[in-house]
FIKOLZA-1660 file (N, C-alpha, C; in steps of 0.1 Angstrom, whole numbers, plus 5000, padded with zeros to 4 digits):
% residues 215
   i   px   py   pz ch aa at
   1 1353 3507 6197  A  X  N
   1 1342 3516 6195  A  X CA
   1 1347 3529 6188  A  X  C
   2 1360 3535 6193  A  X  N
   2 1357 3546 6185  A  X CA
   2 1368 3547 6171  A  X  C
   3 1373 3528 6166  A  X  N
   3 1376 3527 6153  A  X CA
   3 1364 3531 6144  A  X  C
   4 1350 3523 6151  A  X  N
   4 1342 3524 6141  A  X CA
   4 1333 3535 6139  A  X  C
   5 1333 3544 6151  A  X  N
   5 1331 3561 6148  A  X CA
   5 1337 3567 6137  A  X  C
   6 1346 3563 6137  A  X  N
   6 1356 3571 6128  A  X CA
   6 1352 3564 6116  A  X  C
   7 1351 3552 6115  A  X  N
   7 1344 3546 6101  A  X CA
   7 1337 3551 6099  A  X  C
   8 1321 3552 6104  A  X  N
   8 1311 3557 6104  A  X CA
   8 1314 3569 6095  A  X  C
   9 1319 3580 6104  A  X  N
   9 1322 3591 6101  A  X CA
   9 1330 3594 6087  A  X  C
  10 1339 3587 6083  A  X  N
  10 1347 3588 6068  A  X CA
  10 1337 3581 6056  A  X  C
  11 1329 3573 6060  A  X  N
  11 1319 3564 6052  A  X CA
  11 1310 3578 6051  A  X  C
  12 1307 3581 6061  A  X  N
  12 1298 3602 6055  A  X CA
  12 1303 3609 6050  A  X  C
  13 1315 3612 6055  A  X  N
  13 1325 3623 6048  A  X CA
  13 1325 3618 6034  A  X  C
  14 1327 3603 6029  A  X  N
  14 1329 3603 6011  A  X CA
  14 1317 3604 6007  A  X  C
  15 1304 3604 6014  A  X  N
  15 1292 3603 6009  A  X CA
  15 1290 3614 6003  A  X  C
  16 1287 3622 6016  A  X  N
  16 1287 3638 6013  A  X CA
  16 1294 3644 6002  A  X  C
  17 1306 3642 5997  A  X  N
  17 1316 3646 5991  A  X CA
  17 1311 3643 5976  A  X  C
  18 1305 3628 5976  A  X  N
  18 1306 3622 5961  A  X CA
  18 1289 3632 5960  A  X  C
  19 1282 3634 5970  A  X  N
  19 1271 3638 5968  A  X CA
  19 1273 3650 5960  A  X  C
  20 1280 3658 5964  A  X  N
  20 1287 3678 5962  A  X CA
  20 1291 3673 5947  A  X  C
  21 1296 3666 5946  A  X  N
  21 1306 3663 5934  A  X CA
  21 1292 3660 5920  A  X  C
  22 1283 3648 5922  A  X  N
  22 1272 3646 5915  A  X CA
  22 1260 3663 5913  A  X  C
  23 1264 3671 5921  A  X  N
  23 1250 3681 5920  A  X CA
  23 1263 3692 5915  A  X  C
  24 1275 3694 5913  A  X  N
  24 1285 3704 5907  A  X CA
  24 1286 3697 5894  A  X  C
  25 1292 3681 5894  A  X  N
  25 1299 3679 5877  A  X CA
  25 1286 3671 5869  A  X  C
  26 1277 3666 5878  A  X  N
  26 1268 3654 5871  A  X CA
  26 1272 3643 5875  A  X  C
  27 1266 3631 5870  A  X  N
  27 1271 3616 5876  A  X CA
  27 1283 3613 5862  A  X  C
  28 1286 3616 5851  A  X  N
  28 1294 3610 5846  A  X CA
  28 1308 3619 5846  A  X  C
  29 1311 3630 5848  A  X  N
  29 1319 3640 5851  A  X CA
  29 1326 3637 5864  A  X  C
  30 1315 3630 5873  A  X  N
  30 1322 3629 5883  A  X CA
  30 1333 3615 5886  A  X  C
  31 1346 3613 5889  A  X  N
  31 1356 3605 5889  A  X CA
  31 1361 3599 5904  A  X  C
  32 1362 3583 5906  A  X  N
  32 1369 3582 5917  A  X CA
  32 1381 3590 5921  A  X  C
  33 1390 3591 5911  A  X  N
  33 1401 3603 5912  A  X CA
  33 1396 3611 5920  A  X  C
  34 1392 3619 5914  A  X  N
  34 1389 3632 5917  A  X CA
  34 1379 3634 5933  A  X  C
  35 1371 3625 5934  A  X  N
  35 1371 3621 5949  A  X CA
  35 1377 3620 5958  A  X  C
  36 1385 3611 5953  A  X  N
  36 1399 3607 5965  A  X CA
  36 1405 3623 5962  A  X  C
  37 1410 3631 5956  A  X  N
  37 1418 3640 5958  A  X CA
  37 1407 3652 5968  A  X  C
  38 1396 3650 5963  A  X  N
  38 1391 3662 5972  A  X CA
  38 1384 3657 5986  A  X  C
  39 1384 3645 5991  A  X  N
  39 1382 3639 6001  A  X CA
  39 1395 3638 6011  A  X  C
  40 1404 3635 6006  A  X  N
  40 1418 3632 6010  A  X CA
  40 1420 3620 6014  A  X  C
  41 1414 3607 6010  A  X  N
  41 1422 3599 6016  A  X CA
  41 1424 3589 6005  A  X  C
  42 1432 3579 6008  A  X  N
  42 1439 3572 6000  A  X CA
  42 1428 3564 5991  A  X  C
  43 1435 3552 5975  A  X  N
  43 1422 3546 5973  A  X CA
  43 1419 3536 5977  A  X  C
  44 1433 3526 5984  A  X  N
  44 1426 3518 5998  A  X CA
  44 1414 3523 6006  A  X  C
  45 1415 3536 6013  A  X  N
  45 1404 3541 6022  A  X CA
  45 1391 3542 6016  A  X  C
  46 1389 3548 6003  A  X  N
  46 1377 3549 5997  A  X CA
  46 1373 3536 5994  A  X  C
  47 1382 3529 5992  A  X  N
  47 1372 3513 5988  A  X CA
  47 1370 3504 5995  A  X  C
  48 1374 3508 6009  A  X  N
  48 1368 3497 6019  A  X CA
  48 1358 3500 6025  A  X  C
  49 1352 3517 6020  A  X  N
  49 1341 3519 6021  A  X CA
  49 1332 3516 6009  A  X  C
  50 1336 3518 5999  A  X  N
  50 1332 3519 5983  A  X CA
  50 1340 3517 5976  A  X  C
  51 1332 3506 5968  A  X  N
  51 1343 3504 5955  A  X CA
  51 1340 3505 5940  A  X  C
  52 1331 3516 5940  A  X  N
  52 1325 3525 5927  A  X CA
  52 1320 3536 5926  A  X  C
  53 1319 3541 5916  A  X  N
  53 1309 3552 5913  A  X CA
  53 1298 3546 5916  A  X  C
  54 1294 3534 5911  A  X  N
  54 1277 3532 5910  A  X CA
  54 1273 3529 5925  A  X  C
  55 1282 3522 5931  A  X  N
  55 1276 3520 5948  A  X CA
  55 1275 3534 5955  A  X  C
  56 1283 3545 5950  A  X  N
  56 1282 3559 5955  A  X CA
  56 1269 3560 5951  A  X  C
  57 1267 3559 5939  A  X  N
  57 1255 3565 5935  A  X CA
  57 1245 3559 5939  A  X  C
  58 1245 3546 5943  A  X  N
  58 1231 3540 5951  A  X CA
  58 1227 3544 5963  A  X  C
  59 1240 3550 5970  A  X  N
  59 1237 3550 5987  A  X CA
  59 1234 3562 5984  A  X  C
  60 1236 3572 5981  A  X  N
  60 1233 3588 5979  A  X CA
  60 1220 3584 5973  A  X  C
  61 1214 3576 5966  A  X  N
  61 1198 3571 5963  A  X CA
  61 1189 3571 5977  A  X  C
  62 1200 3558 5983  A  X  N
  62 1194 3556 5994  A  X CA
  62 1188 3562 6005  A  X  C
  63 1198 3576 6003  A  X  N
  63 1196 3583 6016  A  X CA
  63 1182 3591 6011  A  X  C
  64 1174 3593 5998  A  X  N
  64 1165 3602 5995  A  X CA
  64 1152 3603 5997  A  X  C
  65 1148 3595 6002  A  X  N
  65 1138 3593 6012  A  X CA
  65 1139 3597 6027  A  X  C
  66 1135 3603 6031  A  X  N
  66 1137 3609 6045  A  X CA
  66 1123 3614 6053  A  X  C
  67 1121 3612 6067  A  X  N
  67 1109 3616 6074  A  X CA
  67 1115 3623 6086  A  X  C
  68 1129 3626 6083  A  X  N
  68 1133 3635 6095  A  X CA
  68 1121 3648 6096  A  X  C
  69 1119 3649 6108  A  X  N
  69 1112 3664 6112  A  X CA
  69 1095 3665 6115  A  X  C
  70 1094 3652 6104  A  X  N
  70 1076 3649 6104  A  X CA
  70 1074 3639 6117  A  X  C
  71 1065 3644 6125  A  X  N
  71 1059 3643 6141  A  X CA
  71 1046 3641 6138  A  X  C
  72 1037 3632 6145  A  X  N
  72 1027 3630 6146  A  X CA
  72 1019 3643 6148  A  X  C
  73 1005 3644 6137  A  X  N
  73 1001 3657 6143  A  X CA
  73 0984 3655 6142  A  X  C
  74 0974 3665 6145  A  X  N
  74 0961 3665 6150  A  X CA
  74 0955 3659 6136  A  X  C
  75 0960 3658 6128  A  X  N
  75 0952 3658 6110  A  X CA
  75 0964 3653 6105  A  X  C
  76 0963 3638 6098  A  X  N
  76 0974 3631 6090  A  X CA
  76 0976 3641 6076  A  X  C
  77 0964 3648 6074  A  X  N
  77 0970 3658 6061  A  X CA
  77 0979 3669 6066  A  X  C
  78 0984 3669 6079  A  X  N
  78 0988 3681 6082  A  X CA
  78 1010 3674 6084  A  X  C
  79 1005 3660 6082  A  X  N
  79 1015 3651 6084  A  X CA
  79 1022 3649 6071  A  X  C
  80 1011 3651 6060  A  X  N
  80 1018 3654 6045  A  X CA
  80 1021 3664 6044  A  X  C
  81 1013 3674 6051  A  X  N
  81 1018 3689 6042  A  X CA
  81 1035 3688 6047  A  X  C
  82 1039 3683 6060  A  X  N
  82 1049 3683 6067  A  X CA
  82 1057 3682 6057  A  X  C
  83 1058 3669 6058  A  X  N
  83 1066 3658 6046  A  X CA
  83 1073 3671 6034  A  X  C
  84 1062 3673 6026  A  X  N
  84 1071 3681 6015  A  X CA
  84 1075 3697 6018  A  X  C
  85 1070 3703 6033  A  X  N
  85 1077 3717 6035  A  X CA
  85 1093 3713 6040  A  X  C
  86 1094 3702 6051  A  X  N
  86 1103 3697 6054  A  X CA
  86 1120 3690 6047  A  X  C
  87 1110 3686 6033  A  X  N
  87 1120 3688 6020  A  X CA
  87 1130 3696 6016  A  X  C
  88 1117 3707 6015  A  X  N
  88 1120 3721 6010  A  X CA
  88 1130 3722 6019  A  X  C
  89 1132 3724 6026  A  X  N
  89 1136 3730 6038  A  X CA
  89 1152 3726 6037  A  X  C
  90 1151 3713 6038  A  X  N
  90 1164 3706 6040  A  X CA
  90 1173 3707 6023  A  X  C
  91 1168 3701 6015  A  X  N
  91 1172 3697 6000  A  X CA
  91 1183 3705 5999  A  X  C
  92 1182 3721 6002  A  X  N
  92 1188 3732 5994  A  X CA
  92 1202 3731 5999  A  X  C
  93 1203 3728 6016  A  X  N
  93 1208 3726 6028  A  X CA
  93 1218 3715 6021  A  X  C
  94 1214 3705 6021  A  X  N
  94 1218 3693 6025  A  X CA
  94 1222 3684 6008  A  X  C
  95 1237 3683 6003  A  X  N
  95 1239 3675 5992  A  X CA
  95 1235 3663 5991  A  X  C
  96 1233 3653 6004  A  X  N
  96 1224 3643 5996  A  X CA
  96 1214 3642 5988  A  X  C
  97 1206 3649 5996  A  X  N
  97 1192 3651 5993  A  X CA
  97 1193 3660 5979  A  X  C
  98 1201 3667 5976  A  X  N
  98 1198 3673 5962  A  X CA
  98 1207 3667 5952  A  X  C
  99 1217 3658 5957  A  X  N
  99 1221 3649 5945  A  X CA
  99 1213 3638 5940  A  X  C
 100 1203 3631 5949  A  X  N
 100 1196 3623 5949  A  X CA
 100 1183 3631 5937  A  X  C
 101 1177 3642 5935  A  X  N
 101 1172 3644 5925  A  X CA
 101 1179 3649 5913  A  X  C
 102 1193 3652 5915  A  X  N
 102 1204 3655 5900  A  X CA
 102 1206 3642 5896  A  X  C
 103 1204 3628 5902  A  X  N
 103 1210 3615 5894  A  X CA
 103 1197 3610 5891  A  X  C
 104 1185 3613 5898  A  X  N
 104 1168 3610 5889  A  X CA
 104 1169 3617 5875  A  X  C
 105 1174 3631 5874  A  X  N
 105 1173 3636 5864  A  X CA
 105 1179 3636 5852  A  X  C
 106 1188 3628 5856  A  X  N
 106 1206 3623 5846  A  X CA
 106 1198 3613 5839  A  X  C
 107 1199 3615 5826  A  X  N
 107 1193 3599 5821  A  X CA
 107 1202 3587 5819  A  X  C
 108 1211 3592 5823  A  X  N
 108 1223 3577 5821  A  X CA
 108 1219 3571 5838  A  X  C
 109 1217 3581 5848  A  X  N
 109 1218 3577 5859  A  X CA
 109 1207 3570 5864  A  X  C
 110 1199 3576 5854  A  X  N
 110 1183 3572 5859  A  X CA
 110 1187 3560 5855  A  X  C
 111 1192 3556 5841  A  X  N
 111 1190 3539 5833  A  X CA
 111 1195 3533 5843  A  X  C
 112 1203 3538 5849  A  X  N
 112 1211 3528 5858  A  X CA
 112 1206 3527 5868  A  X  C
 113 1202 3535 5877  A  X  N
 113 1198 3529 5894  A  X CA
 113 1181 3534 5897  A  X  C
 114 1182 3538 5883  A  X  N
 114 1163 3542 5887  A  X CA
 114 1164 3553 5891  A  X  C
 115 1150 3556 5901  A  X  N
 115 1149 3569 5912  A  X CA
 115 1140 3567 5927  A  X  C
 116 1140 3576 5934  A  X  N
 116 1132 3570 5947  A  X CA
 116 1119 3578 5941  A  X  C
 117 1113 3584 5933  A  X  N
 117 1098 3588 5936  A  X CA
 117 1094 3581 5935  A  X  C
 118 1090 3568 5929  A  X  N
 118 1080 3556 5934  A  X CA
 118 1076 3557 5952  A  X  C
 119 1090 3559 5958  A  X  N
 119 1092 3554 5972  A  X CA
 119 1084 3571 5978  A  X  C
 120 1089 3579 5971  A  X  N
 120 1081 3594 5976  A  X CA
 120 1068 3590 5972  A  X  C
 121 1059 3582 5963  A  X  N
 121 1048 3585 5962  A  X CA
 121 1040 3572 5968  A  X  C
 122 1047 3562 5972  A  X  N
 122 1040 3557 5983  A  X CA
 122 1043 3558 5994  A  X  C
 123 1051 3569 6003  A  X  N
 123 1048 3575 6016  A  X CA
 123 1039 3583 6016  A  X  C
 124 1036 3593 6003  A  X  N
 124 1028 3603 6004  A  X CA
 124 1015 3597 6003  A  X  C
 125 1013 3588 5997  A  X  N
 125 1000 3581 5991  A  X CA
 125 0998 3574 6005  A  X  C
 126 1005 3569 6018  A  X  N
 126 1000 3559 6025  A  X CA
 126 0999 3573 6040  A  X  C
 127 1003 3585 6037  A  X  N
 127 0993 3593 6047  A  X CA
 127 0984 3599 6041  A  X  C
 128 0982 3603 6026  A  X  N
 128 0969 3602 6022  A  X CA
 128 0955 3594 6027  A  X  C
 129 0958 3583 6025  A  X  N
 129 0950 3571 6026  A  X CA
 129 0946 3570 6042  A  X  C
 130 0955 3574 6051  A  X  N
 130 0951 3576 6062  A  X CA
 130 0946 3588 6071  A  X  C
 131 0944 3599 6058  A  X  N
 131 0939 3611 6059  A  X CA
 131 0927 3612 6057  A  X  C
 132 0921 3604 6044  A  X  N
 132 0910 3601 6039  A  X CA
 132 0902 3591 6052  A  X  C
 133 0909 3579 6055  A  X  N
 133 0902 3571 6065  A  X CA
 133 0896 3581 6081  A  X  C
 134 0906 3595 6081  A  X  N
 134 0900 3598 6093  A  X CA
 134 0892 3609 6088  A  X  C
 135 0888 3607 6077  A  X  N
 135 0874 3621 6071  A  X CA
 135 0879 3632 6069  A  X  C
 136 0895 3634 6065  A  X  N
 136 0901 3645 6061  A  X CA
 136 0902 3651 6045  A  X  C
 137 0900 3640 6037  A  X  N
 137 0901 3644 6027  A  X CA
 137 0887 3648 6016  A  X  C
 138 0880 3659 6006  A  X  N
 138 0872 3660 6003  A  X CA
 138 0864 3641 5997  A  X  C
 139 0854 3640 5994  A  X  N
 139 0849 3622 5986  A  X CA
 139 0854 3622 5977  A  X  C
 140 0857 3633 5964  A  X  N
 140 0868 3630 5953  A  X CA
 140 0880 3623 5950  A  X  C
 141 0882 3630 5962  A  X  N
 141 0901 3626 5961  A  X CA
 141 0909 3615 5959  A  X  C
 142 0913 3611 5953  A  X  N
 142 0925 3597 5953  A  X CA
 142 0933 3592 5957  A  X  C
 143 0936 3593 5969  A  X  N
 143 0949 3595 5977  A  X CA
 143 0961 3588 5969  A  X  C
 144 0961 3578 5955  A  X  N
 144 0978 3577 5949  A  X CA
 144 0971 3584 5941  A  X  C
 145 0962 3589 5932  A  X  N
 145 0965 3602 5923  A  X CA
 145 0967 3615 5925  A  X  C
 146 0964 3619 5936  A  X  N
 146 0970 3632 5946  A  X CA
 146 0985 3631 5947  A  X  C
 147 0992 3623 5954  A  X  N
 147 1005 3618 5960  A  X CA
 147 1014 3615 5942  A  X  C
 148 1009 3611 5935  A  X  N
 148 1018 3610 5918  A  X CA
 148 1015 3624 5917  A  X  C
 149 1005 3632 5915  A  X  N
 149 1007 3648 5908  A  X CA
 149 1016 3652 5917  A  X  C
 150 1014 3655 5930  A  X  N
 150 1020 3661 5938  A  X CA
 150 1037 3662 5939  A  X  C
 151 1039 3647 5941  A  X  N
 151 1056 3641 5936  A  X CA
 151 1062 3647 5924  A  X  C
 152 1053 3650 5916  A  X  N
 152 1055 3655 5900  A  X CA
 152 1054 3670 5901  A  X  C
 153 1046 3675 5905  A  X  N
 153 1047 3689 5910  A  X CA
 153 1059 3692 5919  A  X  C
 154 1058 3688 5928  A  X  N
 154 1072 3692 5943  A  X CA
 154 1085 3690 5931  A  X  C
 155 1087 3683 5924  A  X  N
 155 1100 3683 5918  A  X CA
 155 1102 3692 5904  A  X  C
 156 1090 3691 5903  A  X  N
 156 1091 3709 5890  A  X CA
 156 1094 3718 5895  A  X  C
 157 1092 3716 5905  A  X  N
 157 1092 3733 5910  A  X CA
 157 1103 3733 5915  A  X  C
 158 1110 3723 5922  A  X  N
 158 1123 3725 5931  A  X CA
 158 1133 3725 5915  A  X  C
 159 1132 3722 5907  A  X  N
 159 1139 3722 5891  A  X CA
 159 1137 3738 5889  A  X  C
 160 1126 3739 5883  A  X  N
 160 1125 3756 5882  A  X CA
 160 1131 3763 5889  A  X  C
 161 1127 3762 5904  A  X  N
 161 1135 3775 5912  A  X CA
 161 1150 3774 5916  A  X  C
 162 1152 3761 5913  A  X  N
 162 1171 3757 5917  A  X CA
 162 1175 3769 5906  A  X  C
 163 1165 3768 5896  A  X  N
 163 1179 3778 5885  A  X CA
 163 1177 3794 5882  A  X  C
 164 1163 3797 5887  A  X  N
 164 1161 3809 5891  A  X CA
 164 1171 3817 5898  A  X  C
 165 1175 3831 5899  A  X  N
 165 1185 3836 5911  A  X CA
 165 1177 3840 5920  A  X  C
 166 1167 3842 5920  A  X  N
 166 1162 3846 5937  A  X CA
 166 1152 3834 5934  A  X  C
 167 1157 3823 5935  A  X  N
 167 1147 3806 5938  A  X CA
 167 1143 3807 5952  A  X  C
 168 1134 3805 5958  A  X  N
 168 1134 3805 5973  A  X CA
 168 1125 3793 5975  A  X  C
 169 1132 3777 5972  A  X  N
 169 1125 3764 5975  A  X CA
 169 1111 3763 5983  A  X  C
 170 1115 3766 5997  A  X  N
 170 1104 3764 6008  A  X CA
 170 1093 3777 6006  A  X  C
 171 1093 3786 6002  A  X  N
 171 1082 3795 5996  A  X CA
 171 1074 3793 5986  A  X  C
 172 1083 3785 5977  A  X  N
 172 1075 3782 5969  A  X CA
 172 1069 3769 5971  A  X  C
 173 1074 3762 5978  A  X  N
 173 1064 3747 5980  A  X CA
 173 1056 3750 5984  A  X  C
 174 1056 3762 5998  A  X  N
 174 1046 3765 6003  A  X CA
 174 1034 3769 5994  A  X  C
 175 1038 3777 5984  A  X  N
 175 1027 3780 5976  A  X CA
 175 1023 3770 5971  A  X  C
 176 1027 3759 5970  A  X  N
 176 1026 3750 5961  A  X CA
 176 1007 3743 5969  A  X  C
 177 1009 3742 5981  A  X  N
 177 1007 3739 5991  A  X CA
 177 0993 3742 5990  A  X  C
 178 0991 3758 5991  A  X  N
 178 0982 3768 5994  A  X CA
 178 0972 3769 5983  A  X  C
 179 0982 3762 5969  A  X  N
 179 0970 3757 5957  A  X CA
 179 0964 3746 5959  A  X  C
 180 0976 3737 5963  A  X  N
 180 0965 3721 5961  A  X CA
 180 0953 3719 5969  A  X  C
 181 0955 3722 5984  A  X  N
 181 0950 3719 5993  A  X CA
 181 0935 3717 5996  A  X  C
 182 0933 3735 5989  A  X  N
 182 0916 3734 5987  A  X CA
 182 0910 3726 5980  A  X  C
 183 0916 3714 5969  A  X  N
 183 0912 3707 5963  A  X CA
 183 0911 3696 5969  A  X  C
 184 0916 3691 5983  A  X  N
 184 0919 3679 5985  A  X CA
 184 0913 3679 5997  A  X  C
 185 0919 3691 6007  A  X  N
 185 0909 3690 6022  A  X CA
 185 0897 3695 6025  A  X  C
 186 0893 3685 6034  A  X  N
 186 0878 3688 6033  A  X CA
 186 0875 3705 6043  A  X  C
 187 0869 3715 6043  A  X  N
 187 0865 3723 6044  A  X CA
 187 0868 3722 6059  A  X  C
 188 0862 3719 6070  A  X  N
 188 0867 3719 6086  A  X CA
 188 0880 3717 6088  A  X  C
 189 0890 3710 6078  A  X  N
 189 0905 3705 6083  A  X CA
 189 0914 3716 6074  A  X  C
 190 0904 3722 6065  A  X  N
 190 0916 3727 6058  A  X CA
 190 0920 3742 6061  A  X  C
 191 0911 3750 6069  A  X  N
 191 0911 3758 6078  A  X CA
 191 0922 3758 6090  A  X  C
 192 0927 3749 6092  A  X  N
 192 0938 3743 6109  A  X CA
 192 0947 3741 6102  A  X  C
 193 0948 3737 6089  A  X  N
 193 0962 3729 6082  A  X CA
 193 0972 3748 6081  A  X  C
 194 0988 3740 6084  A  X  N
 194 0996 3751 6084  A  X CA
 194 1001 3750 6075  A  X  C
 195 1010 3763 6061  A  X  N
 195 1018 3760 6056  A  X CA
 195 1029 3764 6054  A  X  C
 196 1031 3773 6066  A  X  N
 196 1037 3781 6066  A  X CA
 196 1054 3781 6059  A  X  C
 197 1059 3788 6058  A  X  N
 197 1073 3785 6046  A  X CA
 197 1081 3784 6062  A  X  C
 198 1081 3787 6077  A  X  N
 198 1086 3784 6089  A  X CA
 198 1083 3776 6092  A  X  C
 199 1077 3767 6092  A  X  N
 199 1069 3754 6098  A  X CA
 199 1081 3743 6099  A  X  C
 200 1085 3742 6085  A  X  N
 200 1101 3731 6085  A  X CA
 200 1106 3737 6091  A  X  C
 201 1116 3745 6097  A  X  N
 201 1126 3750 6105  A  X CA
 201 1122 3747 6119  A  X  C
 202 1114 3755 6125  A  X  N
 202 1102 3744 6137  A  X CA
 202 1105 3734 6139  A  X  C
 203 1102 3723 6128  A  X  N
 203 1098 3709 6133  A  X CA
 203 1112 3705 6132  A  X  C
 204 1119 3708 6128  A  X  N
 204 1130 3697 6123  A  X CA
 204 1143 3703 6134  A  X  C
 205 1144 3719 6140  A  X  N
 205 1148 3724 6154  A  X CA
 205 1144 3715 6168  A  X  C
 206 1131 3710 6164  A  X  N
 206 1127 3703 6174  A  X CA
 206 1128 3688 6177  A  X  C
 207 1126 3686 6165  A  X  N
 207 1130 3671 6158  A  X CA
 207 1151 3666 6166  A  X  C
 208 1157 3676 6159  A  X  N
 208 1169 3676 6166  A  X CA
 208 1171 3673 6180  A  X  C
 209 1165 3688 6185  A  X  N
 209 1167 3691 6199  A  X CA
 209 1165 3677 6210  A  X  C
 210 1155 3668 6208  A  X  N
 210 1148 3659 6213  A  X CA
 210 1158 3648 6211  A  X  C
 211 1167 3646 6198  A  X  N
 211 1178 3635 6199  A  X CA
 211 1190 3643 6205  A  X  C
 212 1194 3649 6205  A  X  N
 212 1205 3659 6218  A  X CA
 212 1201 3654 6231  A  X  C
 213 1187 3654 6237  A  X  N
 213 1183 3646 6252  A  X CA
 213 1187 3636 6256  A  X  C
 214 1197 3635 6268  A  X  N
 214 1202 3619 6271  A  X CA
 214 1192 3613 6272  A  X  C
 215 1186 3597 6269  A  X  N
 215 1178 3589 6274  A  X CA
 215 1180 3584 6288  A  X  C
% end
């Protein structure tokens, strides 16, 4: 048991690592060499976990979809707004999550392993859809043409403000938030919806806290 902790645990450690490495050099700059030296371990060790750049670069794909933090709440649109403050929140935080939009935006990277917003715009589109079913959303709305702009929006902006020097991600999603909204929810729900730029830190403190609990 605790060989394969330690596996566990060095299979993250190079993840992480090759992640830092793809959002500093890019996907083609970045070298198994240069991994192994800044990881420290041998290239036996790295390839019994990985035995390429491109499988790095898939699992760091893999990890880009995430619903850590988003909790069941009174209004499924209050379950999306989650979703992308909770982003915000994490992305800036956390190299997977921001290498995984540096290799969507790499076009050699893209040719090669694609990207996950298809998979972002059908989680966002399938709590839409169930925002609309409980009379949350205005009779306009489209729940996958809402969830494609939106995906398209959340990643402009997280582009834009990564290169700004005072970028502040989760503020501005929020705003992001505080425009779409009135377009989308209906008048009683959109009043209770929060969006606040604290809201992620909240849920995802709590979200934690609750897997720390022995069962």
């Amino acid at each position: 048991m605790a060989r394969q902790e330690r596996a566990i645990r060095t299979r993250r450690a190079i993840l992480e690592t090759a992640a830092e490495m793809f959002n500093e050099l890019g996907y083609d700059a970045t070298t198994i060499g240069g991994l192994i030296e800044r990881v420290q371990l041998t290239r036996g060790g790295l390839y019994f976990h990985f035995t390429s750049k491109e499988q790095l670069a898939r699992a760091v794909l893999d990890e880009a979809v995430t619903t850590e933090g988003v909790a069941p709440q009174q209004f499924k649109l209050q379950e999306w707004v989650d979703l992308g403050l909770l982003l915000a929140h994490r992305l800036p935080k956390e190299p997977l999550l921001s290498a995984s939009v540096r290799l969507a935006v790499d076009p050699k990277a893209r040719s090669l392993f694609g990207t996950r917003w298809p998979d972002w715009i059908t989680l966002s589109t399938g709590l839409l859809v169930e925002a609309r079913e409980c009379g949350e959303l205005l009779p306009h709305v489209d729940p996958g043409e809402v969830a494609r702009l939106f995906v398209g929006a959340w990643t402009g902006v997280q582009l834009v403000t990564e290169a700004l020097p005072d970028g502040d991600l989760p503020k501005e999603i929020s705003a992001l938030y505080a425009m779409v909204l009135p377009n989308v929810a209906s008048a009683g729900v959109l009043a209770k919806l929060e969006t606040s730029t604290y809201r992620a830190e909240r849920l995802l403190a709590a979200a934690r806290a609750t897997e720390r609990v022995p069962g």
